[in-house]
N, C-alpha and C positions, 0 to 999 in steps of 0.2 A: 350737304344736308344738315340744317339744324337740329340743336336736341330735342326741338317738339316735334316736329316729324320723325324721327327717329323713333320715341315714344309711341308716338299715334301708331307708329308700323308696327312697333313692337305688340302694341295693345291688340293690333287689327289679325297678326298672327296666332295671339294666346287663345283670341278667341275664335278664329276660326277653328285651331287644336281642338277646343270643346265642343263643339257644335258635331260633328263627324261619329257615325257610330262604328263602332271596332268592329274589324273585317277579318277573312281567314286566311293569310297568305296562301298556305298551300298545305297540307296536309296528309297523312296515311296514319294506317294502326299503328304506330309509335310516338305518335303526335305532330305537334303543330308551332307557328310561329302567327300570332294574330298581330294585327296593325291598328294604326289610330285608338290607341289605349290612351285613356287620361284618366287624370285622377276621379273625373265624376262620370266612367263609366267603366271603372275596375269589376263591377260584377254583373256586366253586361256580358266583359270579355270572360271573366270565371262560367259564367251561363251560357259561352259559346263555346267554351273546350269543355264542357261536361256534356255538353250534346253531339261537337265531336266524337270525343271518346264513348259516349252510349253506343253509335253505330257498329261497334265494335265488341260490347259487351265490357269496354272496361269506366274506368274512369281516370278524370283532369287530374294532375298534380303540378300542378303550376310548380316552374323550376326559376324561372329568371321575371322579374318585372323590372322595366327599362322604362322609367317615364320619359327621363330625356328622350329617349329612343321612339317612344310612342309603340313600345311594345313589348309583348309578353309569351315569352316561349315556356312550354307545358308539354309532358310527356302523360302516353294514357298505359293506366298498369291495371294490372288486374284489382277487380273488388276485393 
């Protein structure tokens, strides 16, 4: 494969990364690990563990962000 394909693949990845909205792996009252994080929807995923952890009566405390990773683990603790 040449370096302009390579590129083009590269570029065709980055951008599928952003286009995707962040989802809830799995979850319970101690928190969560959400998926498809990026940089221009970090407070979609902060607005998806605070609604998480509403259900519970508590709130988000984001613990870890992983962009490589595409993702963001958060525990929910008390108000």
């Amino acid at each position: 494969m040449n370096r302009s394909a390579v590129l083009i693949w590269g570029a065709a990845l980055v951008l599928q990364g952003c286009s995707s909205e962040p989802s809830l792996v799995s979850g319970n009252k101690r928190g969560s690990i959400i998926s498809s994080v990026n940089v221009g929807n970090k407070t979609a995923a902060s607005t998806l563990a605070d609604n998480h952890c509403r259900q519970y009566g508590e709130v988000a405390q984001i613990t870890v962000v992983d962009l490589v990773g595409n993702r963001v683990k958060f525990l929910c603790i008390e108000r």
